[in-house]
N, C-alpha and C positions, 0 to 999 in steps of 0.2 A: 357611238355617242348617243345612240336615241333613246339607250335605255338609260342613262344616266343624265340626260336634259332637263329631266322634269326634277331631281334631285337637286338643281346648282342654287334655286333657292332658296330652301331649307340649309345647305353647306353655308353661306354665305350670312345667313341668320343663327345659325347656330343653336336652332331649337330642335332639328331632329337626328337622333344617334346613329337613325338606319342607312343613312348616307356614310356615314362616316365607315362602314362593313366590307367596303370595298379597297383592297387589299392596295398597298402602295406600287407594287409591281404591275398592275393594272391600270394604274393611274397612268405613271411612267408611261408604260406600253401605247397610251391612249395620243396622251401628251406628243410623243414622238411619230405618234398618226397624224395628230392635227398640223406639226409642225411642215411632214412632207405633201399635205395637203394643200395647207396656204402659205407656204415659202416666197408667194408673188404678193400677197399679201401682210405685210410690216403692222396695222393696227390687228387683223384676228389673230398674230403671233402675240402682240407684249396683253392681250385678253387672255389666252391660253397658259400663257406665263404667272398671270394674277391668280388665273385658277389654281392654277399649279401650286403653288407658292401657297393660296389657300389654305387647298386638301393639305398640302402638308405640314402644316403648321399646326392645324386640328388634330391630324393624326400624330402627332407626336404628344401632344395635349393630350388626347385621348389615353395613349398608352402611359401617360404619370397619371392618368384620375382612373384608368380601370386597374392601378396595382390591387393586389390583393394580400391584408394580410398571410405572411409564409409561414407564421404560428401559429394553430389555431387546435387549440387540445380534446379531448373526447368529450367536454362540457362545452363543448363552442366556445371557450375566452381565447379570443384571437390578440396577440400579444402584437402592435406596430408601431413600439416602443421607438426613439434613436433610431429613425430609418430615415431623415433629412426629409420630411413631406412638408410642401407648402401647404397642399389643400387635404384634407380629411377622402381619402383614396374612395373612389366608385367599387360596387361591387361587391358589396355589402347586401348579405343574404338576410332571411326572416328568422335562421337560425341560429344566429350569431344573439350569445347572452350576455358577451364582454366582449368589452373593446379597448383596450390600451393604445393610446395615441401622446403620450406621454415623451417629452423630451423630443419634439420635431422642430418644423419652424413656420406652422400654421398660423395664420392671421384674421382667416376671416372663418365663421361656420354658415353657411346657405342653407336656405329653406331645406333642399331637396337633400343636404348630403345624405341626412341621417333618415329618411323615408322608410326606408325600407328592415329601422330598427325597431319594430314593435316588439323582440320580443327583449331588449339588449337587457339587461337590470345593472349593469356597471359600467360607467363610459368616463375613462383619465384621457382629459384633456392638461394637467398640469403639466407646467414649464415648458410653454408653445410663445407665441406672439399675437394670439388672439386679442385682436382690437375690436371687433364688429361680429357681432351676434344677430343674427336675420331674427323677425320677431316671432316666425313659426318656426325657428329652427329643430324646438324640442316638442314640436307638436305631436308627435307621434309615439313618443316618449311614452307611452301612458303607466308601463310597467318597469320603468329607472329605477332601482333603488338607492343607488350611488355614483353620486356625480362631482368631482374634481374638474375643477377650473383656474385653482390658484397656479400663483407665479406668471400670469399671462399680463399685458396691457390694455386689460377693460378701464376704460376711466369713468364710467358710467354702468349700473345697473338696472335691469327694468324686469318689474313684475312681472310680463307680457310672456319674458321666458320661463319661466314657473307653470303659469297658468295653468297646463296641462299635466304637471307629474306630480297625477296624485300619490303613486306609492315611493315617492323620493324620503327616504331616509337620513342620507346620508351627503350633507351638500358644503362643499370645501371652497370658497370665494378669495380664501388670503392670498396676499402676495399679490395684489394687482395695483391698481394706481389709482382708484377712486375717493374721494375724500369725505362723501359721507355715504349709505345707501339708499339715496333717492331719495321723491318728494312721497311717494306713496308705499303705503307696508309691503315687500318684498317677499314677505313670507309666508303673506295670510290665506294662502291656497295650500301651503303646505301641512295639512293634518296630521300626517302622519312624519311628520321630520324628530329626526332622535341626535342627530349629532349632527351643529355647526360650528364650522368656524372660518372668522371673517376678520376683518382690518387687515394692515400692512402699518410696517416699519417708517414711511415716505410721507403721504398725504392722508393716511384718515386721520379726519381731526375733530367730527362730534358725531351724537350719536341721539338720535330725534325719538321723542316717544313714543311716535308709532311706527317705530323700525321693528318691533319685534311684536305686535298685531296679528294674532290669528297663530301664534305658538302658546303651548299649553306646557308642554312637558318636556323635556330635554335630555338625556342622559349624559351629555357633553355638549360646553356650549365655549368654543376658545375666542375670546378678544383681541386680536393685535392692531394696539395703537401707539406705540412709545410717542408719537406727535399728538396724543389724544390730548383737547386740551376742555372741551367743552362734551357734556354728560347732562341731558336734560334729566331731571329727577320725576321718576315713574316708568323708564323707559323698560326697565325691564321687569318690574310688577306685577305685568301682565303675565309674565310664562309665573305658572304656580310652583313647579317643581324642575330643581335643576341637581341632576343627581351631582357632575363634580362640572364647574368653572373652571378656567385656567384665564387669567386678566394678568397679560403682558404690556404693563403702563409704567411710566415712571410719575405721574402729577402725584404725588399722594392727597390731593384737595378732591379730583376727579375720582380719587380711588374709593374715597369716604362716603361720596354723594351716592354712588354706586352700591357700595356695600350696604344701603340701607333699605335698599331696592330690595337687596338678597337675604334680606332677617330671617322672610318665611319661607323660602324657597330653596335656597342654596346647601347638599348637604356636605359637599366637599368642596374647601376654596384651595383655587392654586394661584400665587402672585409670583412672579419673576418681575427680574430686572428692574428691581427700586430700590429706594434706600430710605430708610430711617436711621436718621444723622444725630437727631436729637428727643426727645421724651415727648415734646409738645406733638414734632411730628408719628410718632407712634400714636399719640391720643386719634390722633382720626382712625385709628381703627377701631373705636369703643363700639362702633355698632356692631361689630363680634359678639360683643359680652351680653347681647340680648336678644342671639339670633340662633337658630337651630341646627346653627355646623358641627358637625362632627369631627371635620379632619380640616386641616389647615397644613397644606405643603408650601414651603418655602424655596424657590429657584433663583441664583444667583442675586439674592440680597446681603443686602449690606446694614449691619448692625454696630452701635457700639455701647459702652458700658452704661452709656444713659437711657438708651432706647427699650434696651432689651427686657431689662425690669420690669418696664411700662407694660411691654406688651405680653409678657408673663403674666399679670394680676389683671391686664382685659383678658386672659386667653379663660385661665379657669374659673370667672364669673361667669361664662360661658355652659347654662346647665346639661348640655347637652354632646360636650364638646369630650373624645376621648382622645386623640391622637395629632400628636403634629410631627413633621415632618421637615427637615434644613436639609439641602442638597446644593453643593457648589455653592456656598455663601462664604460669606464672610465676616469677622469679628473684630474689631478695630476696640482695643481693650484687654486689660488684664486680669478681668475676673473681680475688680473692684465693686460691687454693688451694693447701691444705696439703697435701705430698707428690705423689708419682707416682703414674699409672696403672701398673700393673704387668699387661704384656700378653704373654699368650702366641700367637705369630706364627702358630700354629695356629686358633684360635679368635677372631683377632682382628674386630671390628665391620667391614660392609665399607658400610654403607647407614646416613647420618644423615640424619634429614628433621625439621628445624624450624619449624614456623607460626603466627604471629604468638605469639611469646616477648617476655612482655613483663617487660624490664629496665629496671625504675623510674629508675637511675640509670646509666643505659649509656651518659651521656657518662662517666663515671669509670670505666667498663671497664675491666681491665689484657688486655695480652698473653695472656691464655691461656693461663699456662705452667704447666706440668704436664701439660697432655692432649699433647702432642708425641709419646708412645709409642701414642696412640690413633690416629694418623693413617694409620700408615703404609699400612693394605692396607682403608682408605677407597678404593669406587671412585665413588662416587655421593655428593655434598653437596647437600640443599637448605634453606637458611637464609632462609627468606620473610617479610617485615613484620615486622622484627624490629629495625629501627633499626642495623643494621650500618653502620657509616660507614667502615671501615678493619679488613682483615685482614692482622694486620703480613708481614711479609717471612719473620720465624722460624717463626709458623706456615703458611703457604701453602707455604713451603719445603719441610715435611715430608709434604704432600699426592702422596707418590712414585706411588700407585697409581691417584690420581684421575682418572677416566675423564668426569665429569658435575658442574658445579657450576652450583648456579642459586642466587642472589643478587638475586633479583628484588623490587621492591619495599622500595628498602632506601635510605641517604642516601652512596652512594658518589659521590665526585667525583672529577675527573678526574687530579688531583693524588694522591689516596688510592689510587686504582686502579693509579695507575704503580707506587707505593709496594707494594701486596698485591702485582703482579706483578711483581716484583722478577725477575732471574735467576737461574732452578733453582727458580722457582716451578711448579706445575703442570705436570710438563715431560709429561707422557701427556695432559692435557686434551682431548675430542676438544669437548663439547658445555658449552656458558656464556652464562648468561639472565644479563641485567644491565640487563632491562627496566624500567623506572618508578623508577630511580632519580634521579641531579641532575646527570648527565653532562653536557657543553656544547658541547666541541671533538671535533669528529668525526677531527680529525687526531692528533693526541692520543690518544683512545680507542686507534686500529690501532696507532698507537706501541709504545702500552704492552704491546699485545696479540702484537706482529708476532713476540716469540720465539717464540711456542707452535707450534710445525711442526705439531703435531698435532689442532693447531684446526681441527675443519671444521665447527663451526653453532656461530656467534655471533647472541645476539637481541639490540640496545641498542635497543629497540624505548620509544616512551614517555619518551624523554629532552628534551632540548632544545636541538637541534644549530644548527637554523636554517641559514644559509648554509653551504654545506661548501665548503673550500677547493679545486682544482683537485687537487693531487698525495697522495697517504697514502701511508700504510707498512699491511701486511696481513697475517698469518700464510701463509706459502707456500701452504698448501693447502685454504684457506680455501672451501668450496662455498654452504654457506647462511648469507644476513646477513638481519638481519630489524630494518629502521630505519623502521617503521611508527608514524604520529604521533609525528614527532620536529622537526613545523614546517619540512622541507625547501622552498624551495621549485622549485629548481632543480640534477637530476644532473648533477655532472661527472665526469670522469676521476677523481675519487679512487674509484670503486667498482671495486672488485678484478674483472680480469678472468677470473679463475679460476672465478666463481661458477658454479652449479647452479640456484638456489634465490636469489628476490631477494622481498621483501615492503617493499616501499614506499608502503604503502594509508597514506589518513588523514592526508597531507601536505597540498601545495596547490602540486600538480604540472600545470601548462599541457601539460605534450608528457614525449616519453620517444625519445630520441634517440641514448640510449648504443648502443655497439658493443660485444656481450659474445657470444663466439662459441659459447662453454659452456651458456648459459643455457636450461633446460630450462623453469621455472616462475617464472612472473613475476603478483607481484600488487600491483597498482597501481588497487584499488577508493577508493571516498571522495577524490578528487582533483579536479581540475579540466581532465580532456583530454577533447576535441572529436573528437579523431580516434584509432585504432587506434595502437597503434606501428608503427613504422616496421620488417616483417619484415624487410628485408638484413641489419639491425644483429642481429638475434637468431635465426637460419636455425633452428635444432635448438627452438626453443620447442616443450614439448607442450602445458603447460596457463599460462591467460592467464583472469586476474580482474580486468576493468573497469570492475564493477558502481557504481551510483552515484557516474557522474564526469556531464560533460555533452555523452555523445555524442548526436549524434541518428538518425546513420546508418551502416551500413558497407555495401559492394558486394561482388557476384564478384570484382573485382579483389584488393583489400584482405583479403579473408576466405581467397581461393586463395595471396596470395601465403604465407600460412604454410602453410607443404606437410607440416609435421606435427605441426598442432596434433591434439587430441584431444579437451579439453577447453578450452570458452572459456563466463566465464563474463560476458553485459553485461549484467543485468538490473538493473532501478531507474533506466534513464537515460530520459530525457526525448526519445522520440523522433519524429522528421518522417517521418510513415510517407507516402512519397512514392511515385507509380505504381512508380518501378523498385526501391525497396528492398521494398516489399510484396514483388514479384514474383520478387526475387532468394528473402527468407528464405521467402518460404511454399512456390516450389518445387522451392527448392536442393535438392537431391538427398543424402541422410545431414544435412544441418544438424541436425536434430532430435535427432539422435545426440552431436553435438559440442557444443550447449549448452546450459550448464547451468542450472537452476530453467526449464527453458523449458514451457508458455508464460506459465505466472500470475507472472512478474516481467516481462515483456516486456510493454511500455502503450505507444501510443500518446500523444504530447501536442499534436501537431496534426498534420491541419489540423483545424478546429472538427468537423467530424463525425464523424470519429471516434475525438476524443478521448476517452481513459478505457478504450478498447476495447484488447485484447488485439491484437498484433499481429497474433497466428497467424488472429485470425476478421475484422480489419478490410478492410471494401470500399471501394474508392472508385468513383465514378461516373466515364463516358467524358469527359466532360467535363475533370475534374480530372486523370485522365491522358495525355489526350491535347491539354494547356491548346495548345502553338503551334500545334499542327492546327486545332483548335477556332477561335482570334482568328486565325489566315491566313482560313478560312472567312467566318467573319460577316467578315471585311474585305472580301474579294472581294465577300460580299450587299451590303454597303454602296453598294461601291464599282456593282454592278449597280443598285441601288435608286435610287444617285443618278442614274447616267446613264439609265434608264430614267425619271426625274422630269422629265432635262433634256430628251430627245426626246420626251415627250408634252406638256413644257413649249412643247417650239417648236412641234410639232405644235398646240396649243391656245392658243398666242399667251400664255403667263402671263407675259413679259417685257412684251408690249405692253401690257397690259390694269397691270404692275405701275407702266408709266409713265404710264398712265393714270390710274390710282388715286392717283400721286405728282402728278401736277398739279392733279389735282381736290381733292386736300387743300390744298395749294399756293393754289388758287382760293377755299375755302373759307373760307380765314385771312381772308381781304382781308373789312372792312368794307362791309358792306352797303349800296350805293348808294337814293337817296332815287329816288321812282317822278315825279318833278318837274325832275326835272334836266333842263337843256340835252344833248340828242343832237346828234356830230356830223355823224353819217351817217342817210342813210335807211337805209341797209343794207348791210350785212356779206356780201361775196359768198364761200363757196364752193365751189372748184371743181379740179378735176385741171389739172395743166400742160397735158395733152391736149387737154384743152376748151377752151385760153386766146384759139385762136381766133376761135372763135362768142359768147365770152362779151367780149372786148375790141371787137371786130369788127363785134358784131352788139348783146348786152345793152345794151353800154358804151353806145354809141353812140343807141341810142335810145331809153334811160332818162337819161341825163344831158344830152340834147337835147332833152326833152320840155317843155313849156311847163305846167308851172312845170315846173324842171328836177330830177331827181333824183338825191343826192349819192353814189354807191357808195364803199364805204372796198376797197377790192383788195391782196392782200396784197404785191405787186409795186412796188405804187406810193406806199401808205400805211402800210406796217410801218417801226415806226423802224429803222435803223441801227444794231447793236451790240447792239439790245436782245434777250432772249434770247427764242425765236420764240417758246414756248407762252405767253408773258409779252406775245406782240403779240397773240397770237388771241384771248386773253381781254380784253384792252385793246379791241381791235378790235370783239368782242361787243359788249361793256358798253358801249361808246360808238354801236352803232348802235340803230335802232328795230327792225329787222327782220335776220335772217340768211336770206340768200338760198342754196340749194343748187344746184347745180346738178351733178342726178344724169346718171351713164354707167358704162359699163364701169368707165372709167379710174378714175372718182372711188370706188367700190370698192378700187381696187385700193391706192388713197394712205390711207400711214400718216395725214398732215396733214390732210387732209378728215375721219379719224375722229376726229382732235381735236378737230375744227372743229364737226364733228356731234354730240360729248359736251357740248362745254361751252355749246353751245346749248340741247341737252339738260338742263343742269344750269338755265340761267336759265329755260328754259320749265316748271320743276317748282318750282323753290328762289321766284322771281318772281311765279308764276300768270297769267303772260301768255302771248300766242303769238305765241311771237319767231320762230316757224319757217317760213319758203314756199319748199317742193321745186319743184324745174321737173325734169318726167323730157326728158333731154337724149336720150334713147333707150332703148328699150323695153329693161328688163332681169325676167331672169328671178328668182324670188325663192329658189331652190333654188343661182343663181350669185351669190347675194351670202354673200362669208367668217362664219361664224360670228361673229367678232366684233365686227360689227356688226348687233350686235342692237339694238342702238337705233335704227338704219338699219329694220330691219324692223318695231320697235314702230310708228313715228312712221309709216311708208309704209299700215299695216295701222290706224291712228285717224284719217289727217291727209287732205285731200285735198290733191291736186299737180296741176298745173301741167304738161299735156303739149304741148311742141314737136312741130307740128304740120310736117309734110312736104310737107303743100299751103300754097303761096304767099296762096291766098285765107285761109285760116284763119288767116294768122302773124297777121293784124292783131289780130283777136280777141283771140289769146293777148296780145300786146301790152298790149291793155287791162284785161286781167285782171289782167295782174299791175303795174300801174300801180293799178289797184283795191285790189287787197293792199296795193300798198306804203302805200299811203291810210289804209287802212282799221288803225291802230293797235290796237284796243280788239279788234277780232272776229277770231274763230276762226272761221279756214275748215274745212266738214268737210262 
């Protein structure tokens, strides 16, 4: 504890951080020293306990005020947006140039938090619960150029916080709870400020003349006061130039005093949320009519038939006024209007822009009549979601200067349109949106459209054309059509061959086959084509959008045939990234250059392995690119495997040995003979053709002459007729007592004999007898008998045999021996 005595001060005060460095585990550790130290002591335990309780109440403190922004990007704007902070987080460097503290539930800012922000230029404080602003809190500030405060509960403002940020820009106060901005001007240190804005919806409720003191210039200046009720007159005088206003007020008495302020100053005015109910109250805006505005935007206002007149004939006294602007407003009326505009050709409107105007009862619309002096040096209409169904013939008529009408979004039909373009309607026309409205007849549509010589981009994009007839009519000079999502599902010749510019994405188009010699830019995305277009039809194509149709491939061929393209865009298709299109796009030479979103729209959809994969990085195996090489290959191994099975097939007899195995099952079948039976041979002789000599000649003869005589079955003599032979040999078997062999060369060499010698084989195992007696016809070698007669060698290698003997003295012997054998039924020779 000695080195930490001299600390408990400074802890206790809260004024030094270096105390605070020592780790809670230590604390702990300490604490639990003291404790066994003065256990006999009760008041230095609940002292040690305060401490304790202390350090760690700081230190948990500490750890919320040392967070540190977790976003913080290569330009330093550390982003610590909706991260639930009470207090504006410690730990903030010299390098930090942004600061998002936006969306927290910060209340108070301290001198110190922001010290160490000299170099910050952006700091959102918006939508926190900042009540209390220390008065050097932005002293450091000196390089802010944008600063957000609003939606916080400041009920008071003070110069004091300004003071210092000279290059402050850009300073956002709305949304707070103050009711005016102080006693003294708020802003008069700010020289270089370009965009404010300030009030609330709740309490601001006037606005003193020297609120706006020591501003010169503005580029945007937003008012919110819908409770604004009091407007001292000069207040805003002072700023010389205000490029656009936005005055969110409902007084229109407040709005008037105001706008007179802004005669020389103001060049674009924006009003929301007010109404003019009646003509008188329209009049207070006549100081319009002698002031230097240009643009006049209208935001959720409310007009009706008497109003709007009014402020029609204040708008174009207005010398210098060219455009006005309705958005989300409203029109309470039927197009009834009393008197003329009265317009001077000098000053007259050239830009109306209407968006979504909503006219309660705009089926009962009249004509329009009255504004007909407003039309003329219109060069620009747009009238959008506004339920327009029909612009008669008398006004489209007066539309002499119109350059641009967009009509988009609106309930025109095809019959209504003929009718709006009537002849000497829009006769300058160059550009006409007619998108999303309830169009039908695509031949019809160019009909109506075909006087306008000066038509060259038409959109009827969003209608519902469906089948297009073969032939149309088109405005002579017609370059961009734009019939995107309009359910086509097949081009024909009615598309103008004059085009430039063609957009036919969003149908449910199989191919694209036109012949359009013009055509620079073709987009045909969201469709249904397999394949490229067809370049001959389109030579001059630059750029080409195919993206989500269902191509799967294109080639050198296909991709060279447009010879100047630039851009192509096929991303989102479903492609077969196959050995030669891998190979073509990954190392086409500039491709990379010519398409576009490439490579993260370009996937892969098969083959299975590398689907999902990015064109540009997928690999296929040799295999898969080279699939006929690959299946010629293993064919050929096949085709070697097989004949290399059949010559060692023959070389090792597996045909014979498989007729072998077929009769032996064959033999198998057959029911089992009883060991009692009548035999009708003594024995089964055999023997090679070779040997039929010695064996008819010589066996024959003095076995079947022998007293008692013995019967041989021979296959010569005693196989049936017709019957099939392996079918005698085993008959022939089974019907004797003994099988007689008689071995030679030759008898080696006979398929037959090896029959004869298996299925002897088979009863002398299957039986348990010994049906076998070899006679060696002549000495043979055991190294010259064929491998496949290994039965041949078992039986010769367990059995003993029978040697024909060469000397005349010894035949007799032999004689009786096997006169013995043939006897002797039951015993095995060996």
């Amino acid at each position: 504890m000695k080195n930490q005595l001299p600390c408990f001060p400074y802890i206790i005060s809260f004024t030094q951080q270096k105390c605070f460095k020592y780790e809670q585990n230590v604390i702990s550790w300490e604490f639990k020293q003291m404790l066994n130290q003065r256990k006999s002591n009760t008041k230095h335990i609940w002292q040690v306990w305060i401490f304790y309780m202390v350090i760690s109440a700081n230190r948990s403190e500490e750890k919320a005020t040392t967070q540190v922004c977790p976003s913080c990007d290569a330009t330093h704007f550390c982003d610590c947006s909706s991260m639930d902070l009470s207090t504006i987080p410690s730990g903030l460097t010299t390098d930090v140039t942004g600061l998002n503290l936006s969306y927290n539930s910060i209340e108070h800012v301290r001198e110190n938090d922001l010290k160490l922000g000299v170099n910050l230029r952006v700091l959102l404080l918006q939508s926190n619960q900042v009540r209390t602003i220390d008065k050097d809190s932005f002293i450091f500030l000196g390089k802010l150029e944008h600063l957000d405060l609003s939606n916080n509960k400041l009920t008071h403002l003070s110069p004091i916080w300004f003071r210092h940020l000279f290059s402050l820009q850009q300073l956002n106060i709305q949304g707070n709870l103050y009711t005016t901005l102080g006693e003294n001007p708020l802003f008069s240190n700010l020289k270089n400020l370009r965009y404010l804005h300030l009030g609330n919806n709740n309490s601001f409720s006037a606005i003193q003349k020297q609120d706006f003191d020591g501003i010169t210039v503005l580029e945007q200046l937003e008012i919110d006061g819908q409770r604004l009720r009091k407007y001292e007159s000069g207040s805003l005088a002072t700023v010389n130039s205000i490029n656009h206003i936005i005055i969110n007020i409902n007084d229109v008495q407040v709005l008037s005093v105001m706008l007179e302020d802004l005669i020389n100053s103001a060049i674009c005015i924006e009003l929301r949320n007010i109404a003019f109910n009646t003509a008188n109250e329209s009049s207070l805006l006549e100081p319009m009519s002698h002031s230097i505005m240009k643009k006049l935007v209208l935001k959720n206002v409310l007009f009706t038939d008497e109003s709007v007149i009014r402020v029609l004939n204040i708008l174009v006294q207005a010398k210098q006024f060219l455009e006005l602007q309705v958005d989300d407003s409203v029109l309470r009326g039927t197009g009834k209007w009393h008197g003329q505009i009265e317009v001077n050709r000098e000053s007259a409107i050239e830009v109306i822009t209407v968006q979504k105007l909503a006219i309660e009862q705009f089926y009962l619309f009249s004509d329009l009549h009255g504004v007909e002096n407003l039309l003329g040096n219109i060069t620009k209409t747009t009238v959008v979601n506004t339920n327009v169904f029909l612009v008669p013939c008398s006004i489209s008529s007066h539309f002499s200067s119109l350059l641009y009408l967009d009509l988009s979004e609106n309930l025109l039909a095809d019959p209504n349109l003929e009718h709006s373009s009537c002849r000497g309607a829009w006769p300058l026309l160059q550009t006409f949106n007619l998108s999303q409205n309830t169009l039908g007849d695509l031949e019809m549509t160019g009909r109506s459209l075909s006087h306008l010589k000066h038509l060259t981009h038409l959109d009827i994009s969003r209608n519902n054309f469906g089948e297009i007839p073969e032939l149309c009519q088109w405005p002579e000079n017609l370059k961009y059509l734009n019939i995107s999502g309009t359910q086509i599902p097949k081009l024909t010749t009615c598309i103008p061959q004059t085009l430039e510019v063609l957009d036919v994405s969003s149908n449910i188009l199989n191919d694209f086959r036109l012949k359009l010699p013009r055509l620079k830019e073709l987009y045909i995305a969201k469709n249904k084509l397999k394949t490229l277009p067809d370049a001959p039809f389109i030579p001059n194509l630059v750029a080409l959008r195919i993206s989500r149709n269902k191509l799967t491939s294109f080639f050198k061929e296909e991709f060279g045939s447009f010879r100047k393209i630039e851009t192509l865009d096929a991303g989102d298709n479903n492609f077969i990234c196959s050995c030669e299109f891998l190979s073509f796009i990954q190392y086409q030479e500039g491709i990379a250059n010519v398409l576009a979103n490439w490579p993260e729209n370009y996937i892969c959809d098969s083959p299975s392995s590398v689907r999902g994969q990015q064109v540009k990085a997928a690999q296929l195996s040799l295999f898969e690119c080279h699939r006929t090489l690959a299946v010629s290959l293993i064919c050929i191994l096949v085709v070697l495997v097989i004949l290399f099975i059949v010559i060692l097939g023959y070389k090792l007899h597996v045909i014979w040995y498989m007729k072998m195995t077929w009769a032996w099952l064959q033999a198998k079948r057959k029911p089992r003979k009883s060991h009692n039976h009548d035999f009708c041979y003594d024995a089964f002789v055999s023997y090679s053709e070779r040997d039929s000599e010695w064996v008819e000649n010589l066996m024959v003869q003095e076995l079947e002459n022998a007293i008692p005589p013995f019967k041989l079955c021979l296959h010569k003599r005693d196989f049936v007729p017709g019957k099939w032979i392996v079918d005698n040999i085993i008959d022939s078997i089974e019907k004797s007592h003994k099988t007689l062999f008689v071995l030679s060369e030759h008898f080696v060499q006979s398929e037959w004999c090896k029959y004869e010698l298996e299925f002897s084989h088979f009863r002398l195992f299957d039986e348990h007898n010994d049906a076998a007696i070899l006679i060696l016809l002549e000495p043979i070698e055991e190294q010259t008998i064929p491998k496949r007669f290994c039965k041949l060698r078992k039986i010769m290698n367990t059995k003993t045999y029978l040697e024909w003997p060469l000397d005349e003295n010894q035949q007799q012997i032999f004689w009786n021996n096997l006169k013995t054998a043939l006897k002797s039924y039951d015993v095995i020779l060996g």
